[in-house]
PDBQT receptor file of N, H, CA, C and O in Angstrom, charges set to zero:
ATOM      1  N   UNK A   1     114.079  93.295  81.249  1.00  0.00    +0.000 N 
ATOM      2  CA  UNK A   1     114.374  92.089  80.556  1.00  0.00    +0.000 C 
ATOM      3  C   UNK A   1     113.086  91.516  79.987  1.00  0.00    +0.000 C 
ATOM      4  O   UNK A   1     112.090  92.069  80.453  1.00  0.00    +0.000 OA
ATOM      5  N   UNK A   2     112.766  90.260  78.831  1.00  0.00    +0.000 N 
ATOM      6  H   UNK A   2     113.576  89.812  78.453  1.00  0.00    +0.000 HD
ATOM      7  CA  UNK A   2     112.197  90.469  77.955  1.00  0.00    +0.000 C 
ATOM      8  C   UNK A   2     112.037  89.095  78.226  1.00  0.00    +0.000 C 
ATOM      9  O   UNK A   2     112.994  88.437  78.634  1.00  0.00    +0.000 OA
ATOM     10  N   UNK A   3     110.900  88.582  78.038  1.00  0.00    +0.000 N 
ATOM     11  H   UNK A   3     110.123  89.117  77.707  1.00  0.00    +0.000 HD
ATOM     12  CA  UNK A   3     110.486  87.001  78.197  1.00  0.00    +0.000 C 
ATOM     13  C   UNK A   3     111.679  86.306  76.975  1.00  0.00    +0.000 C 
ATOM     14  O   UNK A   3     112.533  85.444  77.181  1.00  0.00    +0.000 OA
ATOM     15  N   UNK A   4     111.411  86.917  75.898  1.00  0.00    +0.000 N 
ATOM     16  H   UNK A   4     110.717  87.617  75.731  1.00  0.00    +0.000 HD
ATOM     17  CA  UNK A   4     112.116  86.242  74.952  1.00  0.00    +0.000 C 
ATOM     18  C   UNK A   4     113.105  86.024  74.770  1.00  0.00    +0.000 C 
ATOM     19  O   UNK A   4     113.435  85.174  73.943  1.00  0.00    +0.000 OA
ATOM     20  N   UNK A   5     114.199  86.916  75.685  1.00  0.00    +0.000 N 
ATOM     21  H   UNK A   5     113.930  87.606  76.356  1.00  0.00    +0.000 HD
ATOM     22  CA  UNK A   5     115.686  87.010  76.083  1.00  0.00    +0.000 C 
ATOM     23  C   UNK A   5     115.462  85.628  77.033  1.00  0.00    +0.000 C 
ATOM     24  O   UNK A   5     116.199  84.663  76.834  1.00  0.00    +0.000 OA
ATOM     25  N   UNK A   6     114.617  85.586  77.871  1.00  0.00    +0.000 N 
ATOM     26  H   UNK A   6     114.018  86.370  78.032  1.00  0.00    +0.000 HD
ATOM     27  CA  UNK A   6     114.784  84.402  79.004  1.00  0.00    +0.000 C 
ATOM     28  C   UNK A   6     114.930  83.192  78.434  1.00  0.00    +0.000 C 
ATOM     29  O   UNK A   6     115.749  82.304  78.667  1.00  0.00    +0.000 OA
ATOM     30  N   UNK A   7     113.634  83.281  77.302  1.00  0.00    +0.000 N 
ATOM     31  H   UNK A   7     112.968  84.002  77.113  1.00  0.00    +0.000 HD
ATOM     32  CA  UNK A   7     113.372  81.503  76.693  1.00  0.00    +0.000 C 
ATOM     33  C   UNK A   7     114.842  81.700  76.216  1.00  0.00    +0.000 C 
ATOM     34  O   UNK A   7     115.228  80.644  76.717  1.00  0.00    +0.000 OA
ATOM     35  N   UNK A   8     115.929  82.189  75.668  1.00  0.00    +0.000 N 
ATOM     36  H   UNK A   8     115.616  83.047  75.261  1.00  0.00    +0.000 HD
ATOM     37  CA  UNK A   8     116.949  81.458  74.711  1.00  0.00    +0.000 C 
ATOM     38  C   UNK A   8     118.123  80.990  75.742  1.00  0.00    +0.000 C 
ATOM     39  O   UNK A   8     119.157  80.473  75.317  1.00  0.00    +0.000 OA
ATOM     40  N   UNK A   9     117.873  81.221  77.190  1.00  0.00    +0.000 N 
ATOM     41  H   UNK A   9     117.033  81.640  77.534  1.00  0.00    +0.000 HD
ATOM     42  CA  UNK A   9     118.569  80.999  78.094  1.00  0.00    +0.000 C 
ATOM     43  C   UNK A   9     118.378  79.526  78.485  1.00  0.00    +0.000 C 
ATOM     44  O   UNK A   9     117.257  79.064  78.270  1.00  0.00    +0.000 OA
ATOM     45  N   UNK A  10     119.235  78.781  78.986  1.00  0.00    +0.000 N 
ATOM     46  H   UNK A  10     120.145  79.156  79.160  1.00  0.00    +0.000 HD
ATOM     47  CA  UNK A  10     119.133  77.149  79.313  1.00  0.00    +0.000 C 
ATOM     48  C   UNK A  10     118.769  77.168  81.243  1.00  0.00    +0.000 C 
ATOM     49  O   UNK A  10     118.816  78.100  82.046  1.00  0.00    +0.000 OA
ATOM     50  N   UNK A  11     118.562  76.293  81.350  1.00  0.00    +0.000 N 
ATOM     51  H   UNK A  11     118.524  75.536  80.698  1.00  0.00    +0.000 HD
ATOM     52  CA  UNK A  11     118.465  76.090  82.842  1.00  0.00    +0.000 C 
ATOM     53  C   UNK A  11     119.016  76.742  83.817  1.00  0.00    +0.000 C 
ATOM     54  O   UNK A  11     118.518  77.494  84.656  1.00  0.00    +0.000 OA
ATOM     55  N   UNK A  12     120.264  76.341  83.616  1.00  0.00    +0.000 N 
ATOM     56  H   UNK A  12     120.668  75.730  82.935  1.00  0.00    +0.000 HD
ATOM     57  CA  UNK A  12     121.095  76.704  84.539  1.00  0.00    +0.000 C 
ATOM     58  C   UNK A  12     121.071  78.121  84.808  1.00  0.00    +0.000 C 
ATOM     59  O   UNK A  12     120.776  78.657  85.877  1.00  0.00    +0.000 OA
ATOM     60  N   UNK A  13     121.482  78.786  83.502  1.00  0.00    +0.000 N 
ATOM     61  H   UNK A  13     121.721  78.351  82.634  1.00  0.00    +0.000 HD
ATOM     62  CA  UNK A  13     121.318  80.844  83.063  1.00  0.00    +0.000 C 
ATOM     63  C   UNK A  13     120.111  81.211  83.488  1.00  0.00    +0.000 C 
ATOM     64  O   UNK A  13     119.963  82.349  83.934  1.00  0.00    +0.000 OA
ATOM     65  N   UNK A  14     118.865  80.167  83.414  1.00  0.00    +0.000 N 
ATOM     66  H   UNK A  14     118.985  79.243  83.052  1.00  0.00    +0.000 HD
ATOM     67  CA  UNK A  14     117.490  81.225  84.295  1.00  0.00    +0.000 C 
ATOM     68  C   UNK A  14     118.080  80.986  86.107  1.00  0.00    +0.000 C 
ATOM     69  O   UNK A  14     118.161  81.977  86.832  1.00  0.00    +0.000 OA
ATOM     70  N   UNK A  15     118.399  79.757  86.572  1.00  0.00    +0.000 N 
ATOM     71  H   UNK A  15     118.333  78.951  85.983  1.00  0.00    +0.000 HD
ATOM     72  CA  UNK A  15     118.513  79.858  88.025  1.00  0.00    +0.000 C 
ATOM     73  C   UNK A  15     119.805  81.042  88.525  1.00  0.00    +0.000 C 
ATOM     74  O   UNK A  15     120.145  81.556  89.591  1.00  0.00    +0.000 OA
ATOM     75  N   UNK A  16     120.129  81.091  87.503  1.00  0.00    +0.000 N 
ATOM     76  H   UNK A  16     119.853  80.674  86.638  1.00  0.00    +0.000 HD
ATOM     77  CA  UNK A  16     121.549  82.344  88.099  1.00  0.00    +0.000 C 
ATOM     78  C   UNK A  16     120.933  83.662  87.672  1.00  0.00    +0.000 C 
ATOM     79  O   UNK A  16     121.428  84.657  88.202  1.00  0.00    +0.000 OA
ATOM     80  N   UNK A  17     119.764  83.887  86.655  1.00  0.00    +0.000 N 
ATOM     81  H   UNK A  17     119.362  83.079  86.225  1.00  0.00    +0.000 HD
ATOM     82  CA  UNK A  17     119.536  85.119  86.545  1.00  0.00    +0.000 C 
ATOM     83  C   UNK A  17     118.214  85.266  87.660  1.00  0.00    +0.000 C 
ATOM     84  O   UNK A  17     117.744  86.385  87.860  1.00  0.00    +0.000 OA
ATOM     85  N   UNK A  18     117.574  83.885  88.466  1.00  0.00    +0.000 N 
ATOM     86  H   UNK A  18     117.956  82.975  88.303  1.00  0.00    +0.000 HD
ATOM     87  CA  UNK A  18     116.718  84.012  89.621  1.00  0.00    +0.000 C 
ATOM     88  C   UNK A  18     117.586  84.338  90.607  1.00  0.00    +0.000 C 
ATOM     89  O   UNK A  18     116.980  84.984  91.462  1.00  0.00    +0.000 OA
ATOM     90  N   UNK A  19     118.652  84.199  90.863  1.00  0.00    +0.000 N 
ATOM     91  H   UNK A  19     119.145  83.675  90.169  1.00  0.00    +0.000 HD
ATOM     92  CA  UNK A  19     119.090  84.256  92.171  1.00  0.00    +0.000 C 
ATOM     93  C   UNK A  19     119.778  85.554  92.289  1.00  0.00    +0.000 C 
ATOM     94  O   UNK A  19     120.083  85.767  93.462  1.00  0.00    +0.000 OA
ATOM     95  N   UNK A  20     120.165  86.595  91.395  1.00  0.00    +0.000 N 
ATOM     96  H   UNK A  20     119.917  86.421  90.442  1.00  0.00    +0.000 HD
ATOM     97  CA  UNK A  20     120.838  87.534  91.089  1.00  0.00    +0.000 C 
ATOM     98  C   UNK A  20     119.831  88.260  91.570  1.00  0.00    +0.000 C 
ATOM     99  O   UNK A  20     119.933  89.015  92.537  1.00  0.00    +0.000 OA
ATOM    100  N   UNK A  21     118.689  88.039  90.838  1.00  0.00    +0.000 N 
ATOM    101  H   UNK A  21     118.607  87.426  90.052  1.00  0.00    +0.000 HD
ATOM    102  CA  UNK A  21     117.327  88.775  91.296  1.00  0.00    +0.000 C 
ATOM    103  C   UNK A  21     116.794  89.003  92.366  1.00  0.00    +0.000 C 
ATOM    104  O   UNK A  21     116.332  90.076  92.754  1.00  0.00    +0.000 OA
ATOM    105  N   UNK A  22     116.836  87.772  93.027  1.00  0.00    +0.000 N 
ATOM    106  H   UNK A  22     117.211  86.900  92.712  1.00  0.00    +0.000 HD
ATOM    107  CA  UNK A  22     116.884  87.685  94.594  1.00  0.00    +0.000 C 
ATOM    108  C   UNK A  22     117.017  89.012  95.631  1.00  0.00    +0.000 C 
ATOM    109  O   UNK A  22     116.368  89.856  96.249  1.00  0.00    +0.000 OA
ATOM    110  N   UNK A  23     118.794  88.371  95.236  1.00  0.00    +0.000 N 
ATOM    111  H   UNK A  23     119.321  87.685  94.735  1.00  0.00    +0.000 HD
ATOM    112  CA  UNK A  23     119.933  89.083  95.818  1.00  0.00    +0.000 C 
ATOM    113  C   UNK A  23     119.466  90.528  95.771  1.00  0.00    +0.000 C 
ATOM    114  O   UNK A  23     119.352  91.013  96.897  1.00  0.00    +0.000 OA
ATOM    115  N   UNK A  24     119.073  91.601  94.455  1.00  0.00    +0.000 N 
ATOM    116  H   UNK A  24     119.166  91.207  93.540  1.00  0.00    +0.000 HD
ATOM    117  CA  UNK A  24     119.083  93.002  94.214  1.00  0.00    +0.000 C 
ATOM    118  C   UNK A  24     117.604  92.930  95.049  1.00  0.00    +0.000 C 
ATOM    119  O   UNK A  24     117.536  93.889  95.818  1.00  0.00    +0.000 OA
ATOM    120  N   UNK A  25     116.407  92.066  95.113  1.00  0.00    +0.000 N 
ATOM    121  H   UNK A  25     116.461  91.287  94.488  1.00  0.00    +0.000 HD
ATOM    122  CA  UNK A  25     115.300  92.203  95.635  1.00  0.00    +0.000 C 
ATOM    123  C   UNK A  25     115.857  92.464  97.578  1.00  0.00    +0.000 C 
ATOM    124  O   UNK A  25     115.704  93.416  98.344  1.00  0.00    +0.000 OA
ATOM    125  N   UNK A  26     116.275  91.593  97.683  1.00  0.00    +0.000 N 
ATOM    126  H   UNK A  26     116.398  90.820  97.061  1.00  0.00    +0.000 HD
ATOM    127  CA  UNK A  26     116.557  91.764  99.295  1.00  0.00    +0.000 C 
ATOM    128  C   UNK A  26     117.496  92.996  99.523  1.00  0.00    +0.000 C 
ATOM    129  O   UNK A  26     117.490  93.608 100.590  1.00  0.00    +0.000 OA
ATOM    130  N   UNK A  27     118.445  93.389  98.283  1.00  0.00    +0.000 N 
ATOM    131  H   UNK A  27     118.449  92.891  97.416  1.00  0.00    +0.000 HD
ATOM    132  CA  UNK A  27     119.001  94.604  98.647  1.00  0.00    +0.000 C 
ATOM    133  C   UNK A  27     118.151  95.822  98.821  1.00  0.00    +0.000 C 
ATOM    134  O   UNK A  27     118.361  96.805  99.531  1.00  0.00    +0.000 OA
ATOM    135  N   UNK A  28     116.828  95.472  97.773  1.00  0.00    +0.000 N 
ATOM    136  H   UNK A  28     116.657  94.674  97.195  1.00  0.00    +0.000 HD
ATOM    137  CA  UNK A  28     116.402  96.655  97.482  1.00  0.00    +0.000 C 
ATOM    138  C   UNK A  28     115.368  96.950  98.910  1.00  0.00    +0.000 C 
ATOM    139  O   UNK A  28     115.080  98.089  99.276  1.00  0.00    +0.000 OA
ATOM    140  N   UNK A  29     114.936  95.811  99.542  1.00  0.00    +0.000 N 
ATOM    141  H   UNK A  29     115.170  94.885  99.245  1.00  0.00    +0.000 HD
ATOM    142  CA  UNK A  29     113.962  95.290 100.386  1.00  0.00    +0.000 C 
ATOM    143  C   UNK A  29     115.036  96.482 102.222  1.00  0.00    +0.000 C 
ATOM    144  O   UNK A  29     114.654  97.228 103.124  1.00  0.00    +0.000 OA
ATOM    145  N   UNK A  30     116.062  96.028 101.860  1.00  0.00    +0.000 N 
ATOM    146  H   UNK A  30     116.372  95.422 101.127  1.00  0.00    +0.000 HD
ATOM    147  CA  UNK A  30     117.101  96.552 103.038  1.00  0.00    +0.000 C 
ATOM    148  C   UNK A  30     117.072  98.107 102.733  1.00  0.00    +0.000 C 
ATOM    149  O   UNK A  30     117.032  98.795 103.753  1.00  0.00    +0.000 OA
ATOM    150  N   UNK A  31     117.081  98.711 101.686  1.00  0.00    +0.000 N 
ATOM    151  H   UNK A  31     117.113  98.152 100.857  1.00  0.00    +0.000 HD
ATOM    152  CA  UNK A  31     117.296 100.646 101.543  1.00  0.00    +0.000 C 
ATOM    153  C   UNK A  31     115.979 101.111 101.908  1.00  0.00    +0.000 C 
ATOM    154  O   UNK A  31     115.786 102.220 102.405  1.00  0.00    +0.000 OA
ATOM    155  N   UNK A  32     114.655  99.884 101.553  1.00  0.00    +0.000 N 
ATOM    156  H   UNK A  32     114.811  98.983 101.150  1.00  0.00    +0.000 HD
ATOM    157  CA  UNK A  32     113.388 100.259 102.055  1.00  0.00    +0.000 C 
ATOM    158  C   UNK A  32     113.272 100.567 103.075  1.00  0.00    +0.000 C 
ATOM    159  O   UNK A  32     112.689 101.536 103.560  1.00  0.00    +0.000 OA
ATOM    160  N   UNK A  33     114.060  99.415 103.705  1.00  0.00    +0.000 N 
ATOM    161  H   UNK A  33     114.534  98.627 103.311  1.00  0.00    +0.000 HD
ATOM    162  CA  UNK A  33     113.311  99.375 105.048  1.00  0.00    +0.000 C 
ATOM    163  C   UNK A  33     114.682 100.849 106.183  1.00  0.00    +0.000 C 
ATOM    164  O   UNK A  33     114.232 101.391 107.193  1.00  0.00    +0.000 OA
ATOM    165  N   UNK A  34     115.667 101.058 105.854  1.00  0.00    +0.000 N 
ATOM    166  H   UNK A  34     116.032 100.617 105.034  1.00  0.00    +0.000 HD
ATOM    167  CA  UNK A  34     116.302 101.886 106.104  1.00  0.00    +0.000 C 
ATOM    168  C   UNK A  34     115.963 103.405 105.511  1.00  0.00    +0.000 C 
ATOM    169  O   UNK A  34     116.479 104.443 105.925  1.00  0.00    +0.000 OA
ATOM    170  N   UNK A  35     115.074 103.308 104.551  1.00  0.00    +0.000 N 
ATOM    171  H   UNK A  35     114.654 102.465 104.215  1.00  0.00    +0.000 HD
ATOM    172  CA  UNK A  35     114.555 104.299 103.936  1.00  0.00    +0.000 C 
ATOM    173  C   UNK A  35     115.910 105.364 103.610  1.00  0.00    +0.000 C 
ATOM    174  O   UNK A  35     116.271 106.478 103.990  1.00  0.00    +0.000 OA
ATOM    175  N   UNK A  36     116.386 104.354 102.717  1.00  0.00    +0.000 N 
ATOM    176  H   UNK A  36     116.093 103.450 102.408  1.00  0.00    +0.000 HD
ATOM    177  CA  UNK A  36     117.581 104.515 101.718  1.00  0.00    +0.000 C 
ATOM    178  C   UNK A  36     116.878 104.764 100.353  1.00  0.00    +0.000 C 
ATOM    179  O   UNK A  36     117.418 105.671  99.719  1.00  0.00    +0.000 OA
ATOM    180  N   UNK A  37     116.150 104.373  99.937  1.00  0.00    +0.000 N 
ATOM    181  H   UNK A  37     115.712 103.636 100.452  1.00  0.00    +0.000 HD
ATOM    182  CA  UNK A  37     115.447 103.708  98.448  1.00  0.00    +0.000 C 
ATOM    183  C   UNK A  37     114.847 105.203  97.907  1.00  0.00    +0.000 C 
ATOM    184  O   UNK A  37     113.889 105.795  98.404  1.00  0.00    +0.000 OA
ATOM    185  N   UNK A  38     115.525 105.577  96.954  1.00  0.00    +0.000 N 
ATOM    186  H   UNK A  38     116.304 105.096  96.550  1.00  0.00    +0.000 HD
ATOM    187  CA  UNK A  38     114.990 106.588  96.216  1.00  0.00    +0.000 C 
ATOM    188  C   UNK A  38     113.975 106.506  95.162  1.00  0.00    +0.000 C 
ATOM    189  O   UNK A  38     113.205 107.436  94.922  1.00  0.00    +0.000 OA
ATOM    190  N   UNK A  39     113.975 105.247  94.454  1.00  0.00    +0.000 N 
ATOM    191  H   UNK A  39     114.600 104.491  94.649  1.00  0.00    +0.000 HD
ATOM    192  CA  UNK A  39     113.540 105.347  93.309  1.00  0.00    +0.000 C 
ATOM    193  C   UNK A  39     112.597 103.924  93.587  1.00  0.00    +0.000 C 
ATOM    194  O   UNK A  39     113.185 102.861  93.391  1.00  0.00    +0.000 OA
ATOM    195  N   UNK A  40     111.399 103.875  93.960  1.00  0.00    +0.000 N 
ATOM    196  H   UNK A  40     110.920 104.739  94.119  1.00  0.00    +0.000 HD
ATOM    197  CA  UNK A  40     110.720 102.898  94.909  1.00  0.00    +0.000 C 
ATOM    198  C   UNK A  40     109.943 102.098  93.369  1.00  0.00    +0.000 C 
ATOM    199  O   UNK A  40     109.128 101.210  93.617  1.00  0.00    +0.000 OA
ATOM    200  N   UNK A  41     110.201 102.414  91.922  1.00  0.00    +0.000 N 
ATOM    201  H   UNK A  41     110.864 103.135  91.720  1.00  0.00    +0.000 HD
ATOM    202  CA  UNK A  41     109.765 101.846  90.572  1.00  0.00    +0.000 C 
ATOM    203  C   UNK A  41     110.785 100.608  90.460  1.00  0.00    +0.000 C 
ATOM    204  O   UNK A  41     110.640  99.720  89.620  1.00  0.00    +0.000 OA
ATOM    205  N   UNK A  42     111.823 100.642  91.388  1.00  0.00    +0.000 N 
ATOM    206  H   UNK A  42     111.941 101.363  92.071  1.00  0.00    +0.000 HD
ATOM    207  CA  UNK A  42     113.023  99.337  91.070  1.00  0.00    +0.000 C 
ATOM    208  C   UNK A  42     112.206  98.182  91.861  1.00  0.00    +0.000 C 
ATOM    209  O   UNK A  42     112.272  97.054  91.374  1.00  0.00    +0.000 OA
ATOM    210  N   UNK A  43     111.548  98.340  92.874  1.00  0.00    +0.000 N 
ATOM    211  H   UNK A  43     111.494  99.257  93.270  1.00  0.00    +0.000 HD
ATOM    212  CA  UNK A  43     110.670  97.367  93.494  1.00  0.00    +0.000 C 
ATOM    213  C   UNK A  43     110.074  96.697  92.584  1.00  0.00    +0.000 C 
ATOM    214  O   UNK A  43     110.462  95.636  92.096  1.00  0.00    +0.000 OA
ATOM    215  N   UNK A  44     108.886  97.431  92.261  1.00  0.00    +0.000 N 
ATOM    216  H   UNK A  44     108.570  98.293  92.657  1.00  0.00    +0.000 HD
ATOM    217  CA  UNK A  44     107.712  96.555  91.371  1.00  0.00    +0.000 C 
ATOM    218  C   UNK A  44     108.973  96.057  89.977  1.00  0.00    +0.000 C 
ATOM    219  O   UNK A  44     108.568  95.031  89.430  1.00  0.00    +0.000 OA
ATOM    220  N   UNK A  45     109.921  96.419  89.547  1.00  0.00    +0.000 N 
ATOM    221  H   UNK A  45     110.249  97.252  89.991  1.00  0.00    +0.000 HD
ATOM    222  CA  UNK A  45     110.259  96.061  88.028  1.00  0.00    +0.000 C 
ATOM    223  C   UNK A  45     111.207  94.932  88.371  1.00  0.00    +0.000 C 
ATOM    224  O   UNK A  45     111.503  94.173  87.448  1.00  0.00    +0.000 OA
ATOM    225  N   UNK A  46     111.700  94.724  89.510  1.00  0.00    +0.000 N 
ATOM    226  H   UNK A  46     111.460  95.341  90.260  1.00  0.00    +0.000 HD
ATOM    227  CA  UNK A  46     112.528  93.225  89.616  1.00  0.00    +0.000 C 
ATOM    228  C   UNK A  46     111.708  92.397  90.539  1.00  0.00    +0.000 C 
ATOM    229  O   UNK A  46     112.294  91.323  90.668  1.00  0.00    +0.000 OA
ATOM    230  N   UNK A  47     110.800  92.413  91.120  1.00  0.00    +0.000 N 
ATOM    231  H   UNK A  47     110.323  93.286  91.016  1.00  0.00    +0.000 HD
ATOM    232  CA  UNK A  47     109.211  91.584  91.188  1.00  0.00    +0.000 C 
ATOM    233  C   UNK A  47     108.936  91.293  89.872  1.00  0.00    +0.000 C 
ATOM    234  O   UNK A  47     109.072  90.138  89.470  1.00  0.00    +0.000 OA
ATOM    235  N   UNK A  48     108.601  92.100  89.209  1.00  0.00    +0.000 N 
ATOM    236  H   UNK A  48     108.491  93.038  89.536  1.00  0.00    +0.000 HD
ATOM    237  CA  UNK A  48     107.636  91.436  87.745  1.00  0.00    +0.000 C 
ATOM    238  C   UNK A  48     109.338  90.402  86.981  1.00  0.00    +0.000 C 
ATOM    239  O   UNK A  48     109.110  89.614  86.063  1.00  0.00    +0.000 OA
ATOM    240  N   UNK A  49     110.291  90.502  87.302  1.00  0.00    +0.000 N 
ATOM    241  H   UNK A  49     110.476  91.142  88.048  1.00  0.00    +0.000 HD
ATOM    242  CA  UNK A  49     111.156  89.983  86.656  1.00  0.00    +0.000 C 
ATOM    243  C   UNK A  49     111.290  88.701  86.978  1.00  0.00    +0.000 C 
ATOM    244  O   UNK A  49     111.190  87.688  86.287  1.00  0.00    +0.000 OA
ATOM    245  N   UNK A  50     111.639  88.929  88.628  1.00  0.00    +0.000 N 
ATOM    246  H   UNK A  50     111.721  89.752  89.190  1.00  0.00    +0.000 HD
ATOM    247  CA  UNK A  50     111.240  87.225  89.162  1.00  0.00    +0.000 C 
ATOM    248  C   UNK A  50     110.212  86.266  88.399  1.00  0.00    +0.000 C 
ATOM    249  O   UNK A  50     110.387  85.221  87.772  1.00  0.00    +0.000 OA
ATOM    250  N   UNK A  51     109.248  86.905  88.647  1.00  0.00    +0.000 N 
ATOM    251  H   UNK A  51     109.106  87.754  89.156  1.00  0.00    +0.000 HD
ATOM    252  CA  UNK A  51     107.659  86.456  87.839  1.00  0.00    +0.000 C 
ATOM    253  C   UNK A  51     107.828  86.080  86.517  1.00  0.00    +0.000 C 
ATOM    254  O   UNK A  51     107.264  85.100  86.031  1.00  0.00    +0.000 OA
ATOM    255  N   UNK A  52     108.665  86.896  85.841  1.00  0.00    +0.000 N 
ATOM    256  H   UNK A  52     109.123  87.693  86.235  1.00  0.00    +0.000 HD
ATOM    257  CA  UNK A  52     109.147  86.542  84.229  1.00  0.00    +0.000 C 
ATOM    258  C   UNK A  52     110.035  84.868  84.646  1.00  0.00    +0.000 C 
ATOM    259  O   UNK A  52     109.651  83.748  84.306  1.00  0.00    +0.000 OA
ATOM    260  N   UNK A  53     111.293  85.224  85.473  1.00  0.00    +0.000 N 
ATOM    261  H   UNK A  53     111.605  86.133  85.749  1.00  0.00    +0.000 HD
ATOM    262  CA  UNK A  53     112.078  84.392  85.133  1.00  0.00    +0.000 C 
ATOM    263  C   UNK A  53     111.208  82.929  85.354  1.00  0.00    +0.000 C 
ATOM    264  O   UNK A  53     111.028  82.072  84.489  1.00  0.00    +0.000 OA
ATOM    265  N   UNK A  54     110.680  82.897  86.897  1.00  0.00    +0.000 N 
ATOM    266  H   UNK A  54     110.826  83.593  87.601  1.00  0.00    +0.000 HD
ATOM    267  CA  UNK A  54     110.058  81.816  86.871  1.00  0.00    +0.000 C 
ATOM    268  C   UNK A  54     108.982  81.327  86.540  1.00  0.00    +0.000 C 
ATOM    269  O   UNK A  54     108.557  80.345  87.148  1.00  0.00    +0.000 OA
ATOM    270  N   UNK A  55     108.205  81.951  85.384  1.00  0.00    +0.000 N 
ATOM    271  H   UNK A  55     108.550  82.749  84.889  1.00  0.00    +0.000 HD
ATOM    272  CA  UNK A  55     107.461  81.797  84.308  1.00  0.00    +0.000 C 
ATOM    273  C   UNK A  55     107.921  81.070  83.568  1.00  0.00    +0.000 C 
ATOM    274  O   UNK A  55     107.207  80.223  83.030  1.00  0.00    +0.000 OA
ATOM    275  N   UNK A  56     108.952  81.141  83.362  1.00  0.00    +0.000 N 
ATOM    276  H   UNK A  56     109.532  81.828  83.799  1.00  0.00    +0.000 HD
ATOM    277  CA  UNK A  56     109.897  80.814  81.814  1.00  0.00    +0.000 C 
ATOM    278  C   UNK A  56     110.129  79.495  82.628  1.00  0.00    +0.000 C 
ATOM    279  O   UNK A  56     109.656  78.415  82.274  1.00  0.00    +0.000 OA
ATOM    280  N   UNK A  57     110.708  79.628  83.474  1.00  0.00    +0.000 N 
ATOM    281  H   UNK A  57     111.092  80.505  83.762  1.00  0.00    +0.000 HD
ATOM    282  CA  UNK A  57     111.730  78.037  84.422  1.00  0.00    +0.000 C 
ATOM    283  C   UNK A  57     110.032  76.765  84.445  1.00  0.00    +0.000 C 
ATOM    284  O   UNK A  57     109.958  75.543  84.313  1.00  0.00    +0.000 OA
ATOM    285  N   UNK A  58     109.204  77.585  84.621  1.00  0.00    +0.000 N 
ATOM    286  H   UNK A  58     109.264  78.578  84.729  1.00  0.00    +0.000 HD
ATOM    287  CA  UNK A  58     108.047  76.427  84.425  1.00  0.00    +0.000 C 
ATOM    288  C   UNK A  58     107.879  75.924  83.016  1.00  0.00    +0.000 C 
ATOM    289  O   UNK A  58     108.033  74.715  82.844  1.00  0.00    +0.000 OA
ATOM    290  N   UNK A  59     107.502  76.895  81.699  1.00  0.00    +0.000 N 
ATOM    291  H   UNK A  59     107.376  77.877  81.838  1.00  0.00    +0.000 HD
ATOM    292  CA  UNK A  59     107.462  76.531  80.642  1.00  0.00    +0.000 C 
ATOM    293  C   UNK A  59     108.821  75.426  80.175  1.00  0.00    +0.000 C 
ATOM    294  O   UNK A  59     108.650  74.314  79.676  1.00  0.00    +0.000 OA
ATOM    295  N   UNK A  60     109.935  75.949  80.431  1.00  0.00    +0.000 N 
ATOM    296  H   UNK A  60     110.074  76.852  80.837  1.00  0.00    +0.000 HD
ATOM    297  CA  UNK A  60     110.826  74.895  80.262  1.00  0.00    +0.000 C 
ATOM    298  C   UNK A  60     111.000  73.477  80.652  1.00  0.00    +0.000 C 
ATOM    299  O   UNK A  60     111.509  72.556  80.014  1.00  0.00    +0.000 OA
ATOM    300  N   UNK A  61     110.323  73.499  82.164  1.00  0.00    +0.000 N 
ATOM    301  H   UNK A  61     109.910  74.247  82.683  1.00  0.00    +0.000 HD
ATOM    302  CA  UNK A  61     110.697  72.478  82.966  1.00  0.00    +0.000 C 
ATOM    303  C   UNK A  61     108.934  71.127  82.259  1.00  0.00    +0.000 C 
ATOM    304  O   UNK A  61     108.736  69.912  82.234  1.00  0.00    +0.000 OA
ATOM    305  N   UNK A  62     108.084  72.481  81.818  1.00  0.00    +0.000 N 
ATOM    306  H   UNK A  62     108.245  73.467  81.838  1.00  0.00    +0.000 HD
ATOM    307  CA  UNK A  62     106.695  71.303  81.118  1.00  0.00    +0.000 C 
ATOM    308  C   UNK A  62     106.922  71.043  79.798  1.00  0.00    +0.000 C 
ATOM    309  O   UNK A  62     106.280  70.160  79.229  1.00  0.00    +0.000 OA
ATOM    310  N   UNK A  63     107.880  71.793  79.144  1.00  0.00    +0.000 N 
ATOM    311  H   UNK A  63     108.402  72.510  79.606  1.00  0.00    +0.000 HD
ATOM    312  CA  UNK A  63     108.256  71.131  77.868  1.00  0.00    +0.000 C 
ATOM    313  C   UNK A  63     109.422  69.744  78.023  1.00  0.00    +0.000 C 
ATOM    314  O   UNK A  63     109.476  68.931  77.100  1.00  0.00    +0.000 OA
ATOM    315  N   UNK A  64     110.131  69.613  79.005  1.00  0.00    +0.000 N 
ATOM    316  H   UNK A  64     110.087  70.274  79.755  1.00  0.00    +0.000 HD
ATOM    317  CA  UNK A  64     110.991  68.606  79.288  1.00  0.00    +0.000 C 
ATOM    318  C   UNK A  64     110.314  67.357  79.404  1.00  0.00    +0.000 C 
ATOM    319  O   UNK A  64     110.948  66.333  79.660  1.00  0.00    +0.000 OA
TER     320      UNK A  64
């Protein structure tokens, strides 16, 4: 996902696309730790997403 997809999103759509994120982070956090997790590149790429979304949720919240 793409910073610029985030900015056209309103408030509410970044806290539901943070918490979605969450959710797949702690899933992904559970196959780790069961050493389920095949593809260990889904880690770092919904980390840097969090980081996107709530990047964006600050810029929004200092333009308000």
């Amino acid at each position: 996902m793409k910073a610029s997809e985030l900015r056209q999103k309103d408030k509410d759509g970044l806290k539901d696309e943070l918490l979605e994120l969450l959710k797949t982070q702690f899933g992904l956090r559970m196959q780790l730790s069961t050493q389920q997790l095949a593809n260990y590149s889904q880690m770092k790429k919904v980390r840097r997403d969090i980081a996107r979304v709530r990047t964006v949720m600050k810029e929004k919240a200092g333009q308000s």
